[in-house]
N, C-alpha and C positions, 0 to 999 in steps of 0.2 A: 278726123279726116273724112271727108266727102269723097265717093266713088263717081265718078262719070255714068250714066245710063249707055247703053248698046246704042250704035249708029244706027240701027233699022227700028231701036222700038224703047219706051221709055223706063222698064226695066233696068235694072242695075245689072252693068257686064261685069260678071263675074270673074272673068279673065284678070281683071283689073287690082282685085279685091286685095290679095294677099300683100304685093308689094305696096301699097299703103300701112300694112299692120305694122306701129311702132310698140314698143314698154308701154306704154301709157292706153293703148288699145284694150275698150274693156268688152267691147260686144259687135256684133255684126247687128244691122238695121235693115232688110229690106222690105222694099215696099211690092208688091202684087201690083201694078198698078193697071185697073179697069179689070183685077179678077181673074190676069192674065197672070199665071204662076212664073217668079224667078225660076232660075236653072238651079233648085234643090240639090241638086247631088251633090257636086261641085262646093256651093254654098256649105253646106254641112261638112263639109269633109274637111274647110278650110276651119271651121270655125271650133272643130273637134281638135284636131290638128294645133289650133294655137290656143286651145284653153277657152273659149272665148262664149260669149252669152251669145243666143241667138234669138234676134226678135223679129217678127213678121208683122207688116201693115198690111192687114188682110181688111182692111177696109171695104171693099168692094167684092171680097171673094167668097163670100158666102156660097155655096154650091160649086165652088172651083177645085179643081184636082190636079197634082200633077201625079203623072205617076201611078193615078188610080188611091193615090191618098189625101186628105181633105188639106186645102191650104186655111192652116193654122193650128198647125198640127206637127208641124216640123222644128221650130224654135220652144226656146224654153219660155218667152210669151208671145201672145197673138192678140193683136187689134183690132179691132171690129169697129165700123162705126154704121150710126143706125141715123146718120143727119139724114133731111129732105131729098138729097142728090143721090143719097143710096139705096143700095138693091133692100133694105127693109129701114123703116126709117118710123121715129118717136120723137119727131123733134131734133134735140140736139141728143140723143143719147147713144151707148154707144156699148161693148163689151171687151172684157179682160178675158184672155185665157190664158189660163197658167198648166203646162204641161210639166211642171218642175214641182213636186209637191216640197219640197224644201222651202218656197216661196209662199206656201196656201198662206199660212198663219199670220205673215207680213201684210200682204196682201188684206186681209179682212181686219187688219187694225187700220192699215189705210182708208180703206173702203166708209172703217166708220170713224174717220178723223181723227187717226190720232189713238181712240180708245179700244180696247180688247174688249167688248161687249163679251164674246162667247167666258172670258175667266171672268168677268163680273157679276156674268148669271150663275 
């Protein structure tokens, strides 16, 4: 299910969120959008509340806060991207963060396609 954004700004209205969540609902997705932090509280509380993953597109929010905490920081991952259009930029590259260390090890077998480099050294 897709959430509508708030009528004043292109954030995702929170208000919205919960009654979308069906059974088949595996994680909450929002997007920071221009760096501009979603309504965290709210957001976490819902996503606590029905079991559910929390992922932040923190694309653009590199130095953003709500709260006085860093945004991507709040979900159990956070997106980063480093294209041309953004606040640090390498080309097309970009960053994972994983605030869920249950996921690290998944995470660096993907990273290196597939293979667990670290048990094969």
């Amino acid at each position: 299910m897709f959430c509508d954004s708030q009528e004043n700004h292109p954030n995702i209205d929170d208000t919205q969120i919960e009654r979308l969540i069906t059974s088949k609902t595996k994680a909450i997705v929002v997007v920071h959008y221009a760096g501009v932090a979603c309504e965290m509280d709210n957001i976490c509380s819902i996503a606590t509340k029905h079991n559910l993953f929390l992922i932040e597109d923190a694309a653009q929010a590199i130095d953003s806060f709500y709260k006085g905490r860093p945004l991507g920081s709040f979900g159990h991952f956070a997106a980063f991207s480093f294209h041309e259009t953004k606040n640090v930029i390498s080309g097309e590259g970009g960053m994972l963060v994983i605030n869920d260390l249950d996921f690290v090890e998944r995470a660096e077998i993907i990273r290196e396609k597939g293979t667990n480099r670290s048990k094969f050294f």
